[in-house]
Steps between C-alpha positions, in 0.01 A plus 500: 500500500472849402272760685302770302384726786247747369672796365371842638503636141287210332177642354169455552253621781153381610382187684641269239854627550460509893368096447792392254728683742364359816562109296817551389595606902334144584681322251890706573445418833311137546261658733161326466258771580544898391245779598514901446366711749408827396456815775194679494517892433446572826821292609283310772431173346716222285199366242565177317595566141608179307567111682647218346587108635197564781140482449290866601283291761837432749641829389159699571578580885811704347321661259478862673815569725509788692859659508520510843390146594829273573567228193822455289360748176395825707776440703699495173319775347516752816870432562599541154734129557443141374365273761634142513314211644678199536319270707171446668642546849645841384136620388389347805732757666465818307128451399335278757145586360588380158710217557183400723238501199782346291629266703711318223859457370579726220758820498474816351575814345336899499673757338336880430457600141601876493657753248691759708313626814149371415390163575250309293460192647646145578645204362422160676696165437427166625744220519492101641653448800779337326613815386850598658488718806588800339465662162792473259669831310331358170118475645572882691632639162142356319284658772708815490419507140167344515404800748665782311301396161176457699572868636483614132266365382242587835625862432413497174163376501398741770659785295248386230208471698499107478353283787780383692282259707136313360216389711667176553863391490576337120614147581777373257441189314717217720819399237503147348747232432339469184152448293363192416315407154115331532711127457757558720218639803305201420791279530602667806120387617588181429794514700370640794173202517760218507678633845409328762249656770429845395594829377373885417624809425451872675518842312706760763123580591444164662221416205539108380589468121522176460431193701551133436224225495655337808507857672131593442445139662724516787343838603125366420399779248454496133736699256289773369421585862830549604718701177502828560411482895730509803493149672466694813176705357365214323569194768327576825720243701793676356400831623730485804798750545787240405406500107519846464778540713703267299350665148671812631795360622551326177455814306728731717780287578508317160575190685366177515211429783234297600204423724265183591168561528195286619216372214217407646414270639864310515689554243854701555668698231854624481532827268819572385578820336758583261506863393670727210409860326179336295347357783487201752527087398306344775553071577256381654520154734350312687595440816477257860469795717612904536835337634529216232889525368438578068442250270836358340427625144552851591872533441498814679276566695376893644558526855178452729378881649601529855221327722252762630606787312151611419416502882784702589480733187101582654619515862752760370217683290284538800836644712538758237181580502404525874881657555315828348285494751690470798602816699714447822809304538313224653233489272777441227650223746195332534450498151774338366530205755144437384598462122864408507549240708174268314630655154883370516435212804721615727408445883633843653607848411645805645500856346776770654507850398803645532503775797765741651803293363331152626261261307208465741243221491158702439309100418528201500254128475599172594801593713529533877513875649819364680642409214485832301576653762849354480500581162352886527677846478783367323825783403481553103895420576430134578553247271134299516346380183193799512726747586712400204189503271386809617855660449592324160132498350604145366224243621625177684405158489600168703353173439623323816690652855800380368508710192412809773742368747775477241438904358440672827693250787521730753175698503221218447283443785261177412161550482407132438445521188636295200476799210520882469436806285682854597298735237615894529182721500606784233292774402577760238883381548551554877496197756185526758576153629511148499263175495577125582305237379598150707391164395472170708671283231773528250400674192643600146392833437466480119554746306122626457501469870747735557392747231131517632641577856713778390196646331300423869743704695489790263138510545555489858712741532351763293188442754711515805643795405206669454342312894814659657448857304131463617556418873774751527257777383231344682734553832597850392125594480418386825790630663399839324172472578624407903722806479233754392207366809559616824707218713300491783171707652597796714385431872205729548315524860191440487483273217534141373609449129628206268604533133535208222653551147511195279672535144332353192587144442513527132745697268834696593363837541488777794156555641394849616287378777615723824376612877628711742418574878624881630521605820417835522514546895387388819119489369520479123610259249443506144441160283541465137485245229466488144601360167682572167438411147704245385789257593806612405798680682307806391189452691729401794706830474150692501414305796819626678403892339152463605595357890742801534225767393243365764792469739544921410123637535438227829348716734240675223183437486454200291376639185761726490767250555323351219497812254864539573618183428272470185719869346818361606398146222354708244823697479679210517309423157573089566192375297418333804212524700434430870204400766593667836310462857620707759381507840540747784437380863393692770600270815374758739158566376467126311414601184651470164545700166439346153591602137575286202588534177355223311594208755281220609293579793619415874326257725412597859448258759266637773586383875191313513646299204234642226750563165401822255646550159557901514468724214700820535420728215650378219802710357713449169825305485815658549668625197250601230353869591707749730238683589302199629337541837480216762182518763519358862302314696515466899335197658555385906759189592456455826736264712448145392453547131673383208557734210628267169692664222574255234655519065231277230784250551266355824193505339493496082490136352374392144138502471412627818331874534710744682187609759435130570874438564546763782174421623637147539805663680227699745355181603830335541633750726174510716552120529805553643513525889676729761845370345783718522605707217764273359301203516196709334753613229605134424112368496467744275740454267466108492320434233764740222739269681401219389427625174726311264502758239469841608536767190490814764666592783295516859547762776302494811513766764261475821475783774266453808505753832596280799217478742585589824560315781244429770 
């Protein structure tokens, strides 16, 4: 057979010489679906430019591409190589997310469609399954070609000003055998009403064209009801996932399929689908049961779909879906064992990360805690089945002990159970860790199977990659934010103290909540607390900028402690702002010193237990005018009360007003009885404790003069 790849130099530009080029590609090369993607000017999106052998409602998800999101044609197009697919289990690996929402057999090819440095777009192939696992010299030498004419002619029309890409994607006309005169379709009618049970036949777009008498009875609906409908559309107890499922299957994989399906109120059907380019030929039988073994007149059969596919294919839709929400490590862990193990029916599962040269256990359901705890912190030297997944990327799967007994003799420890699956958890090519799937019985692991758990762990591991980023940053923050607060509370004569600081509960950011306590001498202490904007490393490095400035000008009177500190941020220039309250404390004489800048007012607890929100003359926050003044206010604390210092973190909550919320506080603390400090501190605090979610960080500080003994 000879092979007329396009020629480079054959005329003609325009849409209809990208479409004859893009048919003759699909007819060198035996692929059964072609597309173009074109790039958009601004090099950010692959758009959908011409499809053949697919209808536009299963291609429409892929219409828009963006460049940088990870599927076989940007990857193509952005590495300037051909990209080879050559079996589900390998798009599985390399394109989890894909191989998830195309969970069927098929292999294919994407090559970029360039002339010299500047890239235009894509080529996309699609073969059956049955297509040899790699491309010959002959099919490389068509796309080559294909690709290198496609170039030309994309260049060309954009040098002329033509559209390179239309509103919607032009959909080739699906090649035929050959045409049929009015007496040979009517004979062909004839042939098809003297088969026994029924029959039908499906454009690529699912839509019925032609249906038998005995079909429209088996199914219960007349003829002119059903052409041009999709059973699944037009049959309510066919709108279940399996018909569609199999539809798509059919038309991807170009291989035979089929389905049963329940009429009401007893009557069982067996669909059988046989697909090619023009569309789908449907048989349709009846049927005992959804387990009946096909009638005898169907020579060949289609193989039944795998039982509960639709049920795992949802379970695995919600994972993805609530996978974007999780945020921690266990979150992720928690997750999965609630999707996975009722998706694929397996009865435990253990995911390892891989940590400081070992492969810890960070989760596990439906095993003992002794038992992974023989298994945990295993060497990435050892020779165990998830270490070798995690090292060789290759998934592993064993349908009874002896097959794992007989690859890995001297490393298996049994679990007790009769089946496993050792998935590698890979994420933008690099090996985060390893998941085991363990079944009670015996078990096959068809090839679907296997495909749609390779695409599981990829999802998994692109989320645990991101819970480990998130709790490692999480740590850093608070260890940042633990470095920058003062350890402990200098000891200061005279006086009992307590501080509590807890971080926000939500997000990975620094908080710029701070306090301080300075002991100035025998009979004077200063007290400060206050609060950046934001939550970011930034705000925390103010924090630590702001701290050392009051530290400096301790001993000042408190407005000027104030107006120093609020120069030193406004040459900093940080865009930041800050609330301050500084405090100075006469010990001696029992009186304190106010002045804030724009913080929430302190609360004073009176010895006879009466609380009083004070109000120190209100002063502007830190950082926005250098010539801002701060006024003071002096007010008695005699031995026995309780001066509270406190960040919005302790008081703000959605919905509720500000003055009502520190009110609230007021009462709480006169509720409180002659506790010691600590114990006040933590009555205090109780309630952000609890709080499940807290967006803002808390700090508490609480000073009272120690009465004297009598």
């Amino acid at each position: 057979m000879s092979h007329t790849a396009p020629d480079a130099h054959s005329p003609g530009f325009g849409p209809d010489a990208l479409d004859a080029v893009l048919e003759q590609c699909a007819r060198e090369t035996g692929a059964y679906a072609s597309a173009v993607y074109v790039l958009s000017p601004d090099g950010h999106v692959l758009q959908l430019a011409v499809l053949s052998g697919i209808s536009r409602r299963i291609a429409l998800p892929w219409a828009r591409v963006a460049l940088s999101a990870a599927s076989p044609v940007t990857t193509a197009v952005r590495q300037r190589e051909l990209v080879w697919i050559g079996s589900q289990e390998e798009l599985a690996r390399r394109y989890p997310q894909l191989a998830l929402v195309l969970p069927y057999p098929f292999t294919m090819a994407a090559a970029p469609i360039t002339t010299g440095p500047r890239a235009w777009g894509g080529l996309v192939l699609h073969w059956s399954s049955a297509h040899p696992p790699t491309l010959s010299a002959q099919e490389r030498e068509v796309i080559d070609a294909t690709c290198r004419r496609l170039g030309l002619i994309l260049r060309e029309d954009a040098a002329g000003g033509r559209a390179l890409v239309g509103p919607e994607p032009r959909i080739l006309p699906a090649p035929r055998k050959r045409a049929a005169g009015p007496a040979e379709a009517q004979a062909a009618v004839d042939f098809a009403e003297r088969l026994p049970s029924g029959c039908c036949a499906l454009d690529p777009d699912g839509r019925i064209t032609f249906l038998t008498t005995a079909a429209a009875e088996l199914i219960g609906a007349g003829i002119p009801d059903l052409l041009g409908a999709r059973p699944w559309e037009a049959l309510a107890w066919l709108d279940n996932p399996a018909a569609e499922d199999r539809y798509r299957a059919a038309v991807l994989s170009r291989r035979p399929t089929s389905f049963t399906a329940l009429r009401p109120p007893d009557q069982w059907l067996s669909f059988h689908l046989y697909p090619d380019a023009s569309g789908i030929s449907v048989r349709i039988v009846p049927t005992a049961s959804a387990d009946a073994v096909a009638p005898p007149h169907l020579l060949h059969p289609a193989p039944a779909a795998e039982p509960g596919r639709a049920t795992a294919l949802y379970h695995l839709m919600h994972l993805a879906a609530t996978l974007t929400e999780a945020v921690g490590v266990q979150d992720v862990v928690e997750r999965v064992a609630d999707q996975v193990l009722p998706a694929f029916g397996a009865q435990a599962l253990a995911l390892m990360a891989a940590e400081e040269g070992r492969l810890r256990i960070i989760g596990y359901r439906g095993y003992s805690a002794e038992l992974m705890e023989r298994f945990d912190a295993a060497p990435l030297s050892s020779g165990t089945p998830a270490v070798h997944v995690l090292t060789t990327g290759v998934p592993r799967f064993f349908g009874t002990f002896g097959d794992l007994e007989q690859a890995y003799p001297p490393d298996v420890l049994h679990d007790a159970m009769a089946a496993w699956a050792f998935l590698p958890l890979i994420t933008s090519g690099r090996p985060v860790g390893s998941l085991v799937l363990a079944y009670d019985r015996p078990r096959a692991f068809p090839t679907e199977e296997r495909s749609a758990l390779t695409s599981t762990a990829g999802l998994i591991a692109q989320a645990l990659d991101r819970a480990r980023l998130y709790d490692a940053k999480q740590q850093l923050a608070h260890n940042l934010q633990a470095g920058l607060l003062p350890r402990t509370l200098p000891h200061i004569p005279g006086l009992d103290v307590a501080a509590r600081y807890l971080p926000a509960s939500y997000g990975m950011d620094v908080g710029g909540d701070f306090y301080d306590l300075i002991r100035l001498d025998e009979a004077a202490a200063a007290a400060a607390i206050g609060d950046v904007q934001g939550h970011n490393v930034q705000a925390a490095t103010l924090m630590g900028q702001v701290r050392t400035a009051v530290h400096a000008g301790a001993g000042a009177p408190p407005g000027e402690v104030l107006a120093r500190t609020n120069r030193l941020l406004t040459d900093l220039d940080a865009g930041l702002f800050t609330s301050c309250l500084y405090v100075s404390l006469d010990l001696a004489r029992h009186r304190a010193c106010l002045a804030t800048a724009g913080h929430l007012p302190p609360i004073l607890r009176h010895p006879d237990g009466r609380t009083e929100v004070l109000h120190p003359p209100p002063g502007l926050l830190l950082g926005i005018d250098p010539a801002a003044d701060y006024a003071t206010s002096d007010i008695p604390l005699p031995p026995g009360a309780v001066l509270a210092l406190y960040t919005d973190g302790l008081v703000e909550a959605p919905g509720t007003d500000i003055e009502d919320a520190i009110n609230a506080l007021a009462d709480r603390l006169a509720r409180t009885g002659d506790e010691s400090m600590d114990v006040l501190a933590d009555s205090l605090i109780a309630r952000a404790r609890r709080s499940g979610l807290r967006t803002d960080d808390v700090a508490l500080l609480l000073i009272s003069p120690r009465r004297t003994a009598t």
